[in-house]
N, C-alpha and C positions, 0 to 999 in steps of 0.2 A: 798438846799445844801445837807440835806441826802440824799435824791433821785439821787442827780449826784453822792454822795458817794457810796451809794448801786449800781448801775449804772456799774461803774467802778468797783467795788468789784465783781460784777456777771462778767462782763467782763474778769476780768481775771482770776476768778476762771474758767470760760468756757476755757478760752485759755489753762490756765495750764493744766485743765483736756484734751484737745484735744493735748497737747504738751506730757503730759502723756499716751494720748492713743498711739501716734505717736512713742515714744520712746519705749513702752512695744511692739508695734508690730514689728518694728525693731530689739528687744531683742530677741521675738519670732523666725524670720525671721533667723535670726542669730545663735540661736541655731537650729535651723532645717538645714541652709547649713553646720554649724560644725560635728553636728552627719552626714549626707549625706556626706560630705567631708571625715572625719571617715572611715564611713563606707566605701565610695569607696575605700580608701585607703588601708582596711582589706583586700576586696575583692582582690583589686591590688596584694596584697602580695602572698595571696593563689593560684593565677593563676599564679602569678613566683614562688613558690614553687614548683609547679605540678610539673612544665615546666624543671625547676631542678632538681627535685629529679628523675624525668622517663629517663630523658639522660641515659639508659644500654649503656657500652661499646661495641662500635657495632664490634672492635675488638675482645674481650672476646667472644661475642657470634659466631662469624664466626668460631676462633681458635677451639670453640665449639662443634660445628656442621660438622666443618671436620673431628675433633677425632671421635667424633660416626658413622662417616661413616665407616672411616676406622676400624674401630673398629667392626666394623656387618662386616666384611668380613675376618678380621685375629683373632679378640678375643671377640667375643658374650659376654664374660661375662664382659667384659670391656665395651662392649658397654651397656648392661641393669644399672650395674652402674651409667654412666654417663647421663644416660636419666632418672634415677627417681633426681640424683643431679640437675641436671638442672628442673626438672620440678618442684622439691622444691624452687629454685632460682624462677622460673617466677610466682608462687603461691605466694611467699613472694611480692615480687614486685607489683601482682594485688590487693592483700588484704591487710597484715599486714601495707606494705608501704606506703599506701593511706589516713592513720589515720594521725594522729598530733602526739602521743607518743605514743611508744611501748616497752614493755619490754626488757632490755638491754641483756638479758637468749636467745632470740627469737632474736636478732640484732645478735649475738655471735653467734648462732646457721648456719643464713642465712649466715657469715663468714664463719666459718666451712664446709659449701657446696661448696664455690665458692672456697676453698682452694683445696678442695680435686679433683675438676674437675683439676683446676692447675698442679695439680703432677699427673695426668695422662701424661700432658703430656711430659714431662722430665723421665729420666732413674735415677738421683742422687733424689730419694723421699724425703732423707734430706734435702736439703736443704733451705729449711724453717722449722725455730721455732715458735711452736704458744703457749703463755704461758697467763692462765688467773687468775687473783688474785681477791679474793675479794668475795662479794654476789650479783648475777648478777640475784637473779629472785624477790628484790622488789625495783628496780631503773631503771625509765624510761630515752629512751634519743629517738630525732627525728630519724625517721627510715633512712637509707643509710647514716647517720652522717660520720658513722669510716671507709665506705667498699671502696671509693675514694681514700684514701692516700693509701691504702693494694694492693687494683688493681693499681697503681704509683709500688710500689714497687714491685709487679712481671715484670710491663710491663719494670721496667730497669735498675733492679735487677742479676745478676751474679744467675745461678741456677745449676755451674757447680761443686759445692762443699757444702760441707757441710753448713750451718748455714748462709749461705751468706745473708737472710731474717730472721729479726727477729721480731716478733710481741708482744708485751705486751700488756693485755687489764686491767687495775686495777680499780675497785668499791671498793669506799669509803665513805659511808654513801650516800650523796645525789652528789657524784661527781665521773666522770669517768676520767681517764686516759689514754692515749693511748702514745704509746712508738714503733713507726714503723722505721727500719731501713733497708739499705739494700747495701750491696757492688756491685759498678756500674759496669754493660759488656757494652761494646763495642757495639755501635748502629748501624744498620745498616742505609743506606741513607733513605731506606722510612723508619724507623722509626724517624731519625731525622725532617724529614720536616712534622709526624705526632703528633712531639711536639708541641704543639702548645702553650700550658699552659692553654687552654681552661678547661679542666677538675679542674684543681686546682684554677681558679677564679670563678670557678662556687661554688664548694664549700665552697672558703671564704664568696659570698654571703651567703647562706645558712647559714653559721655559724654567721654573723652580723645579718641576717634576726630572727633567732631562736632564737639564745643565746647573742646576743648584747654583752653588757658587762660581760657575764656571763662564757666567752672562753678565754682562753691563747692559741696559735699559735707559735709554734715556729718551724720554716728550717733551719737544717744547713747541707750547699751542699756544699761537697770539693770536690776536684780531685776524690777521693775514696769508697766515701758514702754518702749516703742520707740519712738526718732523719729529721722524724718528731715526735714534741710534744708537742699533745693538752691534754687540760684541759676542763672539761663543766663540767658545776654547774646546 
């Protein structure tokens, strides 16, 4: 009778233990496809960010490259201008841009270039306001975050008058603001059908991808003006 009791007690202590082994290697199993799951996941995100953040306006750059042409043949000094701004714009884009966060001082800066190539080429130089509040060289934000909504508002923006573009950029401790608006001209037919709203769903991902919950968004588009304003934490 002990011996069939001992018997059975080895019995299923074996099974528990191989029921145990069975289950821990499973557990194992399991956290090794979560982290790999994970991790592809991470990876996922980073190769759609790239893919996002490299989209240059391939308008912007063309409008670009015609003014400095024209420009080496009626005003030299207009054109060395526009070729060291731009080539600060494609230095920012190969390097600073490539990181994950970058200083908000150096974000505002590479703004500032792509502003200034703008009112080359318009005769009204007023007509954008660019106003910055705040302490911008120790708060990080994702690099090409703000420059999307700013290029929106040149591309359909009124530039035939004063202040028609206005931009606010405010740092507040660990939070930015941005305040872009612009009185709307008159589209032409290929600018209409190069609406597409491609550029501004590309950046909501980016802003869900980066900053999740951590972003206010707000459009309000009437007849007369466009504005935007975000929030990132």
């Amino acid at each position: 009778m002990n011996k069939a009791r001992m018997f059975k007690m080895s019995l299923s202590l074996s099974l528990l233990g191989t029921l145990y082994a069975f289950v821990l290697r499973l557990s194992i199993d399991w956290i090794k496809k979560s982290k790999m799951q994970k991790e592809l996941e991470k990876q996922n995100s980073i190769i759609k960010m790239a893919l996002l953040r490299s989209q240059i306006n391939p308008h912007f750059l063309f409008n670009t490259l015609n003014n400095i042409s024209s420009f080496c043949l009626n005003n030299p000094q207009k054109a060395s201008f526009a070729i060291k701004k731009l080539s600060k714009i494609m230095s920012y884009m190969l390097n600073e841009a490539n990181g994950e966060k970058v200083l908000l001082s150096k974000e505002i800066g590479h703004i500032e270039n792509f502003i200034s190539l703008q009112k080359l080429r318009f005769e009204e130089v007023n007509f954008v306001n660019f106003k910055i509040e705040g302490k911008t060289d120790n708060i990080y934000v994702s690099p090409m975050i703000l420059l999307p909504f700013i290029e929106n508002a040149f591309k359909h923006g009124s530039v035939t008058r004063p202040n028609s573009i206005n931009i606010l950029i405010n740092a507040k401790s660990t939070e930015v603001f941005l305040d872009c608006s612009n009185i709307k001209k008159q589209l032409t037919e290929t600018e209409k059908s190069y609406n597409s709203g491609i550029g501004l769903k590309n950046i909501k991902e980016r802003l869900e991808l980066l900053y999740s919950n951590r972003y206010h968004l707000q459009i309000d588009n009437d007849e007369k003006e466009y504005r935007v304003k975000l929030k990132i934490a």
